[in-house]
C-alpha positions as protocol buffer text, in pm:
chain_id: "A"
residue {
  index: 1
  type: UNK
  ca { x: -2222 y: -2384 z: -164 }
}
residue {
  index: 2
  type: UNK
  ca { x: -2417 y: -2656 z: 54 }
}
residue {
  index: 3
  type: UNK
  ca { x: -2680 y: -2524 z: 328 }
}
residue {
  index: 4
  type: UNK
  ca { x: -2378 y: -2599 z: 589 }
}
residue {
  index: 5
  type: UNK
  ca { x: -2125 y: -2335 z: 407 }
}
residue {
  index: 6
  type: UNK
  ca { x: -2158 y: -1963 z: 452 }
}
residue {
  index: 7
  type: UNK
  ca { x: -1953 y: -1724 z: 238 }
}
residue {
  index: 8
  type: UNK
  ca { x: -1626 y: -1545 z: 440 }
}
residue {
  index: 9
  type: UNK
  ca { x: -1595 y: -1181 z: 429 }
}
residue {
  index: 10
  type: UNK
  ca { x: -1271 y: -1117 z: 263 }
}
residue {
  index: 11
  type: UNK
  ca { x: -1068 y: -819 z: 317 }
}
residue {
  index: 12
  type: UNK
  ca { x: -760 y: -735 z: 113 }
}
residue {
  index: 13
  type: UNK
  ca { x: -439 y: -553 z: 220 }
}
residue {
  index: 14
  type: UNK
  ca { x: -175 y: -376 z: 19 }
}
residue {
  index: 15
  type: UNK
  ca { x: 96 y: -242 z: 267 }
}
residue {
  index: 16
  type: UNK
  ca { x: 348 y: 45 z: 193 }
}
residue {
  index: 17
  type: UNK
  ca { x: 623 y: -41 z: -40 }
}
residue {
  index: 18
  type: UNK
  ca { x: 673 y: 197 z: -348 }
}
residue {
  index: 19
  type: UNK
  ca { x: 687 y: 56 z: -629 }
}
residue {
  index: 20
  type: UNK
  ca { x: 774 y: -224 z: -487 }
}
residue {
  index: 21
  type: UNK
  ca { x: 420 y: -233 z: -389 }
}
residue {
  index: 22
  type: UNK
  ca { x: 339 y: -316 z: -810 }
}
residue {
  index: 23
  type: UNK
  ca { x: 386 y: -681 z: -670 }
}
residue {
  index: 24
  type: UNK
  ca { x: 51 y: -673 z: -550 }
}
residue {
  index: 25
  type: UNK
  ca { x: -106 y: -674 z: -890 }
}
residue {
  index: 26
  type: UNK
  ca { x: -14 y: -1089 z: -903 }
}
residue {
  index: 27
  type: UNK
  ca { x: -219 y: -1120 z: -584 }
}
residue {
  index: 28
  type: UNK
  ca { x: -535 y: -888 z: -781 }
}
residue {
  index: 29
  type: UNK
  ca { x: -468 y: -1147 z: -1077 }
}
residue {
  index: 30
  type: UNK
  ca { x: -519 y: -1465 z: -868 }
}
residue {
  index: 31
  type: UNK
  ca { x: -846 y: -1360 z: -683 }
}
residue {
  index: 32
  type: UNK
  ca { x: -1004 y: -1252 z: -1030 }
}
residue {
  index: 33
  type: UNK
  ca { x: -915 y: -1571 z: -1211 }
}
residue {
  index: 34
  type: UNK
  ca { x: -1025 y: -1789 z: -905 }
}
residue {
  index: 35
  type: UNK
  ca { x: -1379 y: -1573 z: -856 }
}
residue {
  index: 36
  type: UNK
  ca { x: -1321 y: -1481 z: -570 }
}
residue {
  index: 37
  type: UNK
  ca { x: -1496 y: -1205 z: -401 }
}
residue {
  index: 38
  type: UNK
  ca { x: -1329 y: -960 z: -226 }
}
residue {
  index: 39
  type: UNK
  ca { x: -1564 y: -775 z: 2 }
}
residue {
  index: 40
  type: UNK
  ca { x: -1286 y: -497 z: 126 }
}
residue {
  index: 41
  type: UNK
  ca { x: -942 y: -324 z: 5 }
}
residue {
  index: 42
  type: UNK
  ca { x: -728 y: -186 z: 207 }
}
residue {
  index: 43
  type: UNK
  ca { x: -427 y: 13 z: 75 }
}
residue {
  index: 44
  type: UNK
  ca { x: -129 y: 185 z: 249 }
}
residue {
  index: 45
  type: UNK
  ca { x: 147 y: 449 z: 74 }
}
residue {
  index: 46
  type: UNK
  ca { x: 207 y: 218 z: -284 }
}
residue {
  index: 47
  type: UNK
  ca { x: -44 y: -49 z: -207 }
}
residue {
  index: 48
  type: UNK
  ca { x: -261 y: 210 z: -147 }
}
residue {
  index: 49
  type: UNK
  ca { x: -263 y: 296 z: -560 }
}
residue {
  index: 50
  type: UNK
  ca { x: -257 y: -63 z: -668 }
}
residue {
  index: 51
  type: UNK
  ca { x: -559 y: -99 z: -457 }
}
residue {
  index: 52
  type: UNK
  ca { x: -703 y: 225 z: -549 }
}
residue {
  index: 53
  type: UNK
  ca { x: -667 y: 85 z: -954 }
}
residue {
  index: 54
  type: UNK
  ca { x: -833 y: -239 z: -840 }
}
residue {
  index: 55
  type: UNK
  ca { x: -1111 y: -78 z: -660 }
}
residue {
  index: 56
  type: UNK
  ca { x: -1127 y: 199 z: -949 }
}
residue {
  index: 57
  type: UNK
  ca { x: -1254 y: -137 z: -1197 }
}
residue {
  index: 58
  type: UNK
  ca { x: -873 y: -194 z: -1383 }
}
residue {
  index: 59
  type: UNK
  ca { x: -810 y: -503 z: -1467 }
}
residue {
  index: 60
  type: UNK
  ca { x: -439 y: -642 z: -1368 }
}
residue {
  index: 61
  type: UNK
  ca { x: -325 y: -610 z: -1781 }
}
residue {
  index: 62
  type: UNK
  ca { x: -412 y: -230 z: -1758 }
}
residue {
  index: 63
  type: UNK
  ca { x: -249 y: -173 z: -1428 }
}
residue {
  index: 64
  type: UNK
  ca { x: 70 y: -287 z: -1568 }
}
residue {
  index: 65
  type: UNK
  ca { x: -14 y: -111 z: -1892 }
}
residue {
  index: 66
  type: UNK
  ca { x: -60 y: 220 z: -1684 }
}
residue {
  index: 67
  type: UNK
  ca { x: 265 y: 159 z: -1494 }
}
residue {
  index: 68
  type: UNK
  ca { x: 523 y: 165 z: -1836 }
}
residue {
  index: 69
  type: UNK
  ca { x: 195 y: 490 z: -1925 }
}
residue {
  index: 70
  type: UNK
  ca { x: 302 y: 707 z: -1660 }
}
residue {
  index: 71
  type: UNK
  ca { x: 557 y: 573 z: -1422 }
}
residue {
  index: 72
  type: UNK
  ca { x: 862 y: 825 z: -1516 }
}
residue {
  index: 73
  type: UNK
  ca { x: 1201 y: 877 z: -1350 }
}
residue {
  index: 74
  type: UNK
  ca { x: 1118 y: 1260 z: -1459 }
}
residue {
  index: 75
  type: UNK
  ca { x: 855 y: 1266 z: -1222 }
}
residue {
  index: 76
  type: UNK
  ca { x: 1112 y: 1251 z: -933 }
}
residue {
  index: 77
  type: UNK
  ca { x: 1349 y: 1484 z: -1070 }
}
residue {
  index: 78
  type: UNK
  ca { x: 1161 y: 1786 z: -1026 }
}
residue {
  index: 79
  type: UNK
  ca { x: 1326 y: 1952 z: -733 }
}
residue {
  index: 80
  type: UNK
  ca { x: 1184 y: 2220 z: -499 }
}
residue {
  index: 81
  type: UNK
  ca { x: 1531 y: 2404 z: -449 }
}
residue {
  index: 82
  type: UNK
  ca { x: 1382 y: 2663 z: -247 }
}
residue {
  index: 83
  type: UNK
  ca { x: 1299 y: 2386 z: 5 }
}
residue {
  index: 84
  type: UNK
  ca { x: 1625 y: 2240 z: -20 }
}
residue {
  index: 85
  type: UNK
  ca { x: 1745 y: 2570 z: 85 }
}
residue {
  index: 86
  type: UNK
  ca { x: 1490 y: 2634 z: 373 }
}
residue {
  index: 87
  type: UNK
  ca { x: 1613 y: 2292 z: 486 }
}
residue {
  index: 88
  type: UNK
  ca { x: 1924 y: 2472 z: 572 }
}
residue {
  index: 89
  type: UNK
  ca { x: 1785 y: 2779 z: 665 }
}
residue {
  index: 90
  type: UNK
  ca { x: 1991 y: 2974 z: 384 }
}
residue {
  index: 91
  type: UNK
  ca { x: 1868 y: 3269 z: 204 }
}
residue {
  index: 92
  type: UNK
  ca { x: 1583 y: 3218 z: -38 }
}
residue {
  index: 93
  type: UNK
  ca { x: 1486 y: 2943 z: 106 }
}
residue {
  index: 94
  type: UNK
  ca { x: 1150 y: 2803 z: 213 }
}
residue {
  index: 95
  type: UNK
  ca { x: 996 y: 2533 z: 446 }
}
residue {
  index: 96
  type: UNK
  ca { x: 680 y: 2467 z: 617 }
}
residue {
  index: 97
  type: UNK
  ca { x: 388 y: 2184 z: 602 }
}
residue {
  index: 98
  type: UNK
  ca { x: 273 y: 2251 z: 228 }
}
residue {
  index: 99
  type: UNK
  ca { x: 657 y: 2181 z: 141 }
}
residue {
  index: 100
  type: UNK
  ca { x: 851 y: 1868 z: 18 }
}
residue {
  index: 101
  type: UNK
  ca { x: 1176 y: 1777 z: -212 }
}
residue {
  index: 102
  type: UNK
  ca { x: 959 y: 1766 z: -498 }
}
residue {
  index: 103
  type: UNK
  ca { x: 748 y: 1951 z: -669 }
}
residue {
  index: 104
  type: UNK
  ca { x: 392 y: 1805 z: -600 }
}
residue {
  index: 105
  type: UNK
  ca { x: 235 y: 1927 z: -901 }
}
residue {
  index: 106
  type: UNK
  ca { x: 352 y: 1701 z: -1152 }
}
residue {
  index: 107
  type: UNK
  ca { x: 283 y: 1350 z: -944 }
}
residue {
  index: 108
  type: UNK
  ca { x: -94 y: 1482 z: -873 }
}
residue {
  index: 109
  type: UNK
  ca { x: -116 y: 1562 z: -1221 }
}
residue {
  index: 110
  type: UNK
  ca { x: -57 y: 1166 z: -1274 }
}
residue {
  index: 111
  type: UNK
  ca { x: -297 y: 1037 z: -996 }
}
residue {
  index: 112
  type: UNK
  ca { x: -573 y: 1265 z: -1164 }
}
residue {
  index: 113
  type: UNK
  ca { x: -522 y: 1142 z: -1517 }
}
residue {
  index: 114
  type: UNK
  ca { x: -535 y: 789 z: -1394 }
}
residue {
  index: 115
  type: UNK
  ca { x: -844 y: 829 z: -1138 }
}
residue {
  index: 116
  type: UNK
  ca { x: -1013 y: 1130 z: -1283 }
}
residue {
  index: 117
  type: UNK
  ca { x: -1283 y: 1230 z: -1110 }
}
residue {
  index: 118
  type: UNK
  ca { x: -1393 y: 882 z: -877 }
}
residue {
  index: 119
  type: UNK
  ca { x: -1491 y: 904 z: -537 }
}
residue {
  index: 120
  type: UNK
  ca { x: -1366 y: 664 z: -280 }
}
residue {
  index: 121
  type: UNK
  ca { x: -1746 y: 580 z: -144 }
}
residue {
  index: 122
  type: UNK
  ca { x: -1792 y: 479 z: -563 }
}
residue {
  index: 123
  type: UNK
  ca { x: -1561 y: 171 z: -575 }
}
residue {
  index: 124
  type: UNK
  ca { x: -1634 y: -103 z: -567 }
}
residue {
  index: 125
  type: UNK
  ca { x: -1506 y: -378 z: -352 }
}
residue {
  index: 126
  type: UNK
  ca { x: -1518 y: -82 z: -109 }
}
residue {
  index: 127
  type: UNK
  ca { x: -1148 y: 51 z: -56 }
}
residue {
  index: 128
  type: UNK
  ca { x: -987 y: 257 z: 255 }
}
residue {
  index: 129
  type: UNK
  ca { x: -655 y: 427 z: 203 }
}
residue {
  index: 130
  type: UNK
  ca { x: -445 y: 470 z: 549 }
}
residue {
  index: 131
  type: UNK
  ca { x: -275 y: 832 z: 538 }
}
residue {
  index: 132
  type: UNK
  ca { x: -84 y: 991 z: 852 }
}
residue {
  index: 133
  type: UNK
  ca { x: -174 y: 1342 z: 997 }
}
residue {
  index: 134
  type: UNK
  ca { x: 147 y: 1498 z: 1018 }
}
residue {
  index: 135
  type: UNK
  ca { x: 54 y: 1728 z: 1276 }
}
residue {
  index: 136
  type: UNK
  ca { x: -31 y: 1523 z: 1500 }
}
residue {
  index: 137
  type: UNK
  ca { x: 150 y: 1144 z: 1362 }
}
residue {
  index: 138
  type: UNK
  ca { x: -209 y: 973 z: 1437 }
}
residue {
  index: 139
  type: UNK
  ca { x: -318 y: 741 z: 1167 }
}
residue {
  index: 140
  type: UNK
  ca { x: -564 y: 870 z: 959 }
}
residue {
  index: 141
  type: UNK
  ca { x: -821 y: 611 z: 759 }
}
residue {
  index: 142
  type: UNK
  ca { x: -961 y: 800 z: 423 }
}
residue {
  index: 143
  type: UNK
  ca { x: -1305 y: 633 z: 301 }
}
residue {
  index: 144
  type: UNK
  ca { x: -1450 y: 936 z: 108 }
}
residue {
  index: 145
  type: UNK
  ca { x: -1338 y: 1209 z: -109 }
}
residue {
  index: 146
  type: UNK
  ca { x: -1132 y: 1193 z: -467 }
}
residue {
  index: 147
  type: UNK
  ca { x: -933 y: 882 z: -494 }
}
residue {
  index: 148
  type: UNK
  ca { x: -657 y: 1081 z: -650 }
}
residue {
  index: 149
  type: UNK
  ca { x: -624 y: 1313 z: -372 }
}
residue {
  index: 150
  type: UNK
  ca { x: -655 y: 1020 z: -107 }
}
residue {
  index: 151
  type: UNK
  ca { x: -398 y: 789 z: -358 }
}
residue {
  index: 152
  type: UNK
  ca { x: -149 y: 1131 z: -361 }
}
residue {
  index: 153
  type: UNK
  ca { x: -200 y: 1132 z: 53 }
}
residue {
  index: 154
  type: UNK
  ca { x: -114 y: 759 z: 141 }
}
residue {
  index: 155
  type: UNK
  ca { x: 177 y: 773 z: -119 }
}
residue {
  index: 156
  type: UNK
  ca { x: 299 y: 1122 z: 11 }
}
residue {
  index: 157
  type: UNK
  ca { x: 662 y: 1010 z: 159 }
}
residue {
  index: 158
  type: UNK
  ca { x: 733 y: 1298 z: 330 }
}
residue {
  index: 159
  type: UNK
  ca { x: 1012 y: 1487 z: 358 }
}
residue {
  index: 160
  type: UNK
  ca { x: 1066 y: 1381 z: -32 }
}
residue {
  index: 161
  type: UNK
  ca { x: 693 y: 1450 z: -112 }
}
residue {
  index: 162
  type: UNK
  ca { x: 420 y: 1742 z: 6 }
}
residue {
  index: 163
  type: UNK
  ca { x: 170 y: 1677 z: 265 }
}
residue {
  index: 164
  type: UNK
  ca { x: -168 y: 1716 z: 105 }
}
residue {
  index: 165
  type: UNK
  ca { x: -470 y: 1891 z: 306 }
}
residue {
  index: 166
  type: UNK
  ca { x: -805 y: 1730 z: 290 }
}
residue {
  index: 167
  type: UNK
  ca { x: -1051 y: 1864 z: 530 }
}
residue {
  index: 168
  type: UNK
  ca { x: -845 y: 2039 z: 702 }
}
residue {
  index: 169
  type: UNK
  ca { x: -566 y: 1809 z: 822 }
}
residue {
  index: 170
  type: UNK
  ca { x: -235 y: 1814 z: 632 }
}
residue {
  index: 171
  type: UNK
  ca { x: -196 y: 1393 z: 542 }
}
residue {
  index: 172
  type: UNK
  ca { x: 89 y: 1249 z: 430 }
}
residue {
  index: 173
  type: UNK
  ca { x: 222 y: 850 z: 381 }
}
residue {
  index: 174
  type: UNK
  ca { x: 46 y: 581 z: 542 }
}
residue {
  index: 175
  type: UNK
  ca { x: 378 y: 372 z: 645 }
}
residue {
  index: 176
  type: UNK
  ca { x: 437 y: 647 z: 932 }
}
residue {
  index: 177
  type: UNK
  ca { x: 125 y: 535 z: 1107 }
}
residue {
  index: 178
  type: UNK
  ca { x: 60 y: 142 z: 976 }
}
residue {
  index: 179
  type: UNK
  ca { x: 215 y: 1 z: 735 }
}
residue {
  index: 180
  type: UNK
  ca { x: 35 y: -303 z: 696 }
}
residue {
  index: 181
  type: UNK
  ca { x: -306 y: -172 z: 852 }
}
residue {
  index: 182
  type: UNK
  ca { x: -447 y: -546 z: 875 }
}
residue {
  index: 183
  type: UNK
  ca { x: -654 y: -402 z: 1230 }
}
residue {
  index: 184
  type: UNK
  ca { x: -861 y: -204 z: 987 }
}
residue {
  index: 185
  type: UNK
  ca { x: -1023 y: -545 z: 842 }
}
residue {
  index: 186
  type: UNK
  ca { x: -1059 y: -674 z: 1173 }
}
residue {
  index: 187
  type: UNK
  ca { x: -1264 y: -392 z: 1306 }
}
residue {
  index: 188
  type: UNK
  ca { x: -1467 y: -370 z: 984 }
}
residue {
  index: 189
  type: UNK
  ca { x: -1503 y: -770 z: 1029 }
}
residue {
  index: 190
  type: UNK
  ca { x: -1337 y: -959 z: 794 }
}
residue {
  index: 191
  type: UNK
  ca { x: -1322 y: -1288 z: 807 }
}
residue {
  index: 192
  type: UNK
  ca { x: -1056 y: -1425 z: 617 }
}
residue {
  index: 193
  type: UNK
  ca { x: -775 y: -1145 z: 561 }
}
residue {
  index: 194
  type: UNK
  ca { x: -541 y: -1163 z: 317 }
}
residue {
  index: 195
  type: UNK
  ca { x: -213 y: -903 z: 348 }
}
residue {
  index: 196
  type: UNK
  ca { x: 23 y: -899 z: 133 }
}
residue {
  index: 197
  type: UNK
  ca { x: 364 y: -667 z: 226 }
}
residue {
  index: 198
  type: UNK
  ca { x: 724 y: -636 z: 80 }
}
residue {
  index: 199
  type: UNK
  ca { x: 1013 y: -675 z: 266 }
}
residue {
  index: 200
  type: UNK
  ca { x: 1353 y: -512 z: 184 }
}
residue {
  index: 201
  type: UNK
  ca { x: 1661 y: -690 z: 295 }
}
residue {
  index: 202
  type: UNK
  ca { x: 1975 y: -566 z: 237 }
}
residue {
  index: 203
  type: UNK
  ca { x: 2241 y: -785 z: 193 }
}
residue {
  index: 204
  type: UNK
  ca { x: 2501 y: -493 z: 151 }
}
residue {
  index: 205
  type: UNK
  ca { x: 2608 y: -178 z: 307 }
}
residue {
  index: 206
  type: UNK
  ca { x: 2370 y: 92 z: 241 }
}
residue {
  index: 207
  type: UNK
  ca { x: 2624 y: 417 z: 55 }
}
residue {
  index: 208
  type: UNK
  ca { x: 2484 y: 757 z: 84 }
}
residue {
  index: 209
  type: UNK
  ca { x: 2162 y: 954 z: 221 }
}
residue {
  index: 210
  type: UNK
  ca { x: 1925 y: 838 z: 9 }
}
residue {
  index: 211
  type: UNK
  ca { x: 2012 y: 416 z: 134 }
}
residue {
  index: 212
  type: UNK
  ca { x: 2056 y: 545 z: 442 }
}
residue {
  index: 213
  type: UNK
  ca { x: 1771 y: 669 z: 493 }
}
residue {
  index: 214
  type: UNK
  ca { x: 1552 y: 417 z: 270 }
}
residue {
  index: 215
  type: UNK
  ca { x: 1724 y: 131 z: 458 }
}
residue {
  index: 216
  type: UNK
  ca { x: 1611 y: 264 z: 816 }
}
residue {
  index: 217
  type: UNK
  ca { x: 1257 y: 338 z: 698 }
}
residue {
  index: 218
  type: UNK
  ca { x: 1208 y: -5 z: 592 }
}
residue {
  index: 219
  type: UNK
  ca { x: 1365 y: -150 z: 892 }
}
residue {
  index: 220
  type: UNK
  ca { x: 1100 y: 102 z: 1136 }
}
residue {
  index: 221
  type: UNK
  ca { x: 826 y: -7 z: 898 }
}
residue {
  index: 222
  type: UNK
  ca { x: 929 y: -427 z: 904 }
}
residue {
  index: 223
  type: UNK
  ca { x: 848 y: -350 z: 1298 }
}
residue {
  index: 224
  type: UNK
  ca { x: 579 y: -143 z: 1278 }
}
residue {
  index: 225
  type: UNK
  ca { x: 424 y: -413 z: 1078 }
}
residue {
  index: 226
  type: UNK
  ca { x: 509 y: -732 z: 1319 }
}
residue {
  index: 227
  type: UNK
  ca { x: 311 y: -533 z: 1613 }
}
residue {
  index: 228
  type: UNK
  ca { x: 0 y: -463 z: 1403 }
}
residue {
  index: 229
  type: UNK
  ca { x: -11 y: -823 z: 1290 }
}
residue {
  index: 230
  type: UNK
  ca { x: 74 y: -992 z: 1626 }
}
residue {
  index: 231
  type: UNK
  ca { x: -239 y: -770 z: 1744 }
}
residue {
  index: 232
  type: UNK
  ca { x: -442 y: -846 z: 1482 }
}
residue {
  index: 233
  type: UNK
  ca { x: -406 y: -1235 z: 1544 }
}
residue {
  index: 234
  type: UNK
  ca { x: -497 y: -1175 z: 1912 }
}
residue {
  index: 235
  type: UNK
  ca { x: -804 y: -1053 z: 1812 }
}
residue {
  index: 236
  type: UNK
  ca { x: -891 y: -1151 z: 1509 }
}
residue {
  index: 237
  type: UNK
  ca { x: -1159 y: -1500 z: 1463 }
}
residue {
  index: 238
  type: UNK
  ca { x: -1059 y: -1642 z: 1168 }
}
residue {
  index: 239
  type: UNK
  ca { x: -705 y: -1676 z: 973 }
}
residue {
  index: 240
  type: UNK
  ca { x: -474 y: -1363 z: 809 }
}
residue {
  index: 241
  type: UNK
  ca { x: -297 y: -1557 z: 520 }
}
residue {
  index: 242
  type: UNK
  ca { x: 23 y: -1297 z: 512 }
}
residue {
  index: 243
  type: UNK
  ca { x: 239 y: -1313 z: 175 }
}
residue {
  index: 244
  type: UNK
  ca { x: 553 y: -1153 z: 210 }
}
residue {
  index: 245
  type: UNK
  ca { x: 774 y: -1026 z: -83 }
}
residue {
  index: 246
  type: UNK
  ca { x: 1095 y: -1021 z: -36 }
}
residue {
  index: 247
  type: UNK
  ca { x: 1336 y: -794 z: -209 }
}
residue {
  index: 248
  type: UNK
  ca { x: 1760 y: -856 z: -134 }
}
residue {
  index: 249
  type: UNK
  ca { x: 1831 y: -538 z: -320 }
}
residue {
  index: 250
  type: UNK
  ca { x: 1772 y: -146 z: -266 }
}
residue {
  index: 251
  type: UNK
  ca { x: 1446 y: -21 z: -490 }
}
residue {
  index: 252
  type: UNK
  ca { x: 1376 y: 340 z: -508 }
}
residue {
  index: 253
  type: UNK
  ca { x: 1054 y: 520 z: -581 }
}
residue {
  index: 254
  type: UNK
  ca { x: 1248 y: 619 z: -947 }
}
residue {
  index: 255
  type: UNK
  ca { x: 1391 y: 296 z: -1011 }
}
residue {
  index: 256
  type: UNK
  ca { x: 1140 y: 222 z: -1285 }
}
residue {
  index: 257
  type: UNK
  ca { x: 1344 y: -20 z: -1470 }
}
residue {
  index: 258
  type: UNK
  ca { x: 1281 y: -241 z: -1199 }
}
residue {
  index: 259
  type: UNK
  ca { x: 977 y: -289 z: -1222 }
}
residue {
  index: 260
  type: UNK
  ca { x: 971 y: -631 z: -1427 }
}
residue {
  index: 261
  type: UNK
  ca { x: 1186 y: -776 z: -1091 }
}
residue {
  index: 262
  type: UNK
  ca { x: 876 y: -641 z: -882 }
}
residue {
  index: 263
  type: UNK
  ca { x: 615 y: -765 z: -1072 }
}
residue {
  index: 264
  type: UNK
  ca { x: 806 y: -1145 z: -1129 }
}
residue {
  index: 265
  type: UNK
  ca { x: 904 y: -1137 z: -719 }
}
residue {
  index: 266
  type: UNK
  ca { x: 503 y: -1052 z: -672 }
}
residue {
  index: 267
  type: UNK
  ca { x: 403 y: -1354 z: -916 }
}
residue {
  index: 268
  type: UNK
  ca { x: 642 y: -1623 z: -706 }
}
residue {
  index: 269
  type: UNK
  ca { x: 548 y: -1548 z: -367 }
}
residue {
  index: 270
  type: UNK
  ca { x: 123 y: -1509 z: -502 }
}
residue {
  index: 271
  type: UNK
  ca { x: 224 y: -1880 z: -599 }
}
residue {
  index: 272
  type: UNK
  ca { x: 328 y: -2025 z: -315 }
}
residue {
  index: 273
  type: UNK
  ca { x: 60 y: -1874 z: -110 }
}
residue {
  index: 274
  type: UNK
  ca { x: -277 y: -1988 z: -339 }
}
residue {
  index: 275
  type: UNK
  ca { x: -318 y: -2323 z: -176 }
}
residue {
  index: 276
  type: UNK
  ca { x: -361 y: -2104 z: 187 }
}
residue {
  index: 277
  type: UNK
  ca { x: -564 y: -1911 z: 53 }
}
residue {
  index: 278
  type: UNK
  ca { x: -828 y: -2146 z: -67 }
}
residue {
  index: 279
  type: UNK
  ca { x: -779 y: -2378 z: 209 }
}
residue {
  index: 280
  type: UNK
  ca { x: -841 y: -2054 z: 468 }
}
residue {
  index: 281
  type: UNK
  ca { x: -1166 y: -1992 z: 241 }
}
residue {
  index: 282
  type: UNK
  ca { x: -1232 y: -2356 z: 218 }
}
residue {
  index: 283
  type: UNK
  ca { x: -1217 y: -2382 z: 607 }
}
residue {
  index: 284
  type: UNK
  ca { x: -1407 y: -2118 z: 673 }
}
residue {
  index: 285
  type: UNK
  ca { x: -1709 y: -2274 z: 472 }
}
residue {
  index: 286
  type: UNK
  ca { x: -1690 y: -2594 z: 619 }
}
residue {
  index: 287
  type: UNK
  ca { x: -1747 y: -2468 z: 991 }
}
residue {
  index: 288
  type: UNK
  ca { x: -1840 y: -2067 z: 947 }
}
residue {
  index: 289
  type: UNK
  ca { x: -1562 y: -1986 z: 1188 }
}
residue {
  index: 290
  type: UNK
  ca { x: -1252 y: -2094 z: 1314 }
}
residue {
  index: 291
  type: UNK
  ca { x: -965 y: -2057 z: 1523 }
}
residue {
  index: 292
  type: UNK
  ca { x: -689 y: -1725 z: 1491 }
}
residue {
  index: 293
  type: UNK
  ca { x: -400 y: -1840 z: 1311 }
}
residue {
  index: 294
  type: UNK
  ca { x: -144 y: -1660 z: 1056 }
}
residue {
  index: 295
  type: UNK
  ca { x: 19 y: -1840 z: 786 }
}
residue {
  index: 296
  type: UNK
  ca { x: 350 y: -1594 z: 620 }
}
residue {
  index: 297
  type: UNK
  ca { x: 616 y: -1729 z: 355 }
}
């Protein structure tokens, strides 16, 4: 780097997705093998756990090792029936804020074996997890405290999953409150931001509750998102390089056998975005600071 050139502060950010959200691991692979430095993660509901393995030291070969480890279609099949029946107020049955569909026990279980005892304020680049306070809906940012517990929070998709309580506020999914929370490297000061989200488009009539339902959140969350970027560009002084995955067909948190289409859709759309992303780290060299743009596939 010549005397003229200063280095960018790069942030990094995973939005919500499920396992969808495995894309990400392409955009990981790319940064390592170029050197670049990434000064700042920032992950949201299932970008919040690939950032989490990034920022936890795992290389991109063991992430995807650790997804066909411990991603199991079990692990969503273990019902809470006595919420299902507080749901409908019938006898028996039981809801409040520490209940969800599923039992919580045996996801947490996973998140602990994977992160074991790490502390968010250990990794290294630096990683912040967005989580929603479902008490109140605000947005909650997690930068301290177990990384499983924080991972378990973001990812919590509630009604399906438990809210978790960490000090004393009862968290749950990061999509509720930001999606794609690319205002959180502005404010810390990032220069050149680089989000990457994944975009469900169906291109057939959802059938039943669960497409229903999945359908409309990824609609509220496509919007969500739009607003927190357009925002973002208005105040941000340098470029957010966006790289959008697109998905034509319905993918469920169980549908583990797709998880080769996730991880090839997140390897195409990495590659069409690596020239931007040099050229917005190139640029930024050249003159230490340039105009607000945003360049999306």
């Amino acid at each position: 780097m010549s005397s003229g050139e200063r280095r960018p502060k790069i942030g990094v950010v995973m939005s919500s997705g499920g396992i969808k959200s495995f894309a990400g691991i392409a955009l990981c692979e790319f940064l390592e093998e170029m050197g670049i430095d990434v000064d700042l993660l920032i992950g949201c509901s299932g970008g919040g756990v690939v950032a989490a393995g990034w920022g936890a030291g795992f290389t991109p070969t063991q992430m995807r090792n650790m997804i066909a480890e411990f991603l199991d279609r079990k692990l969503f099949s273990k019902i809470d029936y006595q919420t299902l029946l507080g749901l409908a107020n019938l006898p028996f049955g039981r809801f409040d804020k520490a209940t969800g569909i599923l039992k919580a026990e045996p996801i947490r279980q996973v998140y602990r074996d994977i992160f074991k005892d790490l502390r968010l304020e250990d990794l290294r680049p630096p990683l912040l997890l967005q989580t929603t306070d479902i008490m109140t809906g605000q947005g909650v940012v997690l930068s301290r405290g177990p990384v499983a517990d924080a991972a378990y929070a973001s990812a919590a998709v509630f009604p399906l999953m438990p809210p978790i309580c960490i000090e004393g506020r009862w968290l749950v999914d990061g999509a509720f409150s930001s999606p794609v929370p690319v205002m959180e490297a502005v404010k810390r000061g990032m220069d050149v931001i680089i989000a990457i989200s994944f975009v469900q488009q169906l291109t057939t009539e959802p059938s039943g509750f669960f497409e229903y339902f999945s359908n409309f959140i990824s609609r509220t969350y496509t919007l969500n998102e739009r607003r927190e970027i357009a925002l973002a560009i208005d105040v941000h002084h340098h470029e957010i390089v966006m790289i959008n995955v697109q998905f034509d067909q319905l993918i469920q948190l169980w549908d583990v056998e797709a998880v080769p289409l996730v991880l090839e859709a997140g390897q195409r759309a990495v590659e069409r975005k690596k020239k931007e992303i040099i050229s917005a780290i190139e640029s930024f060299q050249r003159v230490g600071k340039g105009p607000s743009s945003l360049s999306s596939a």
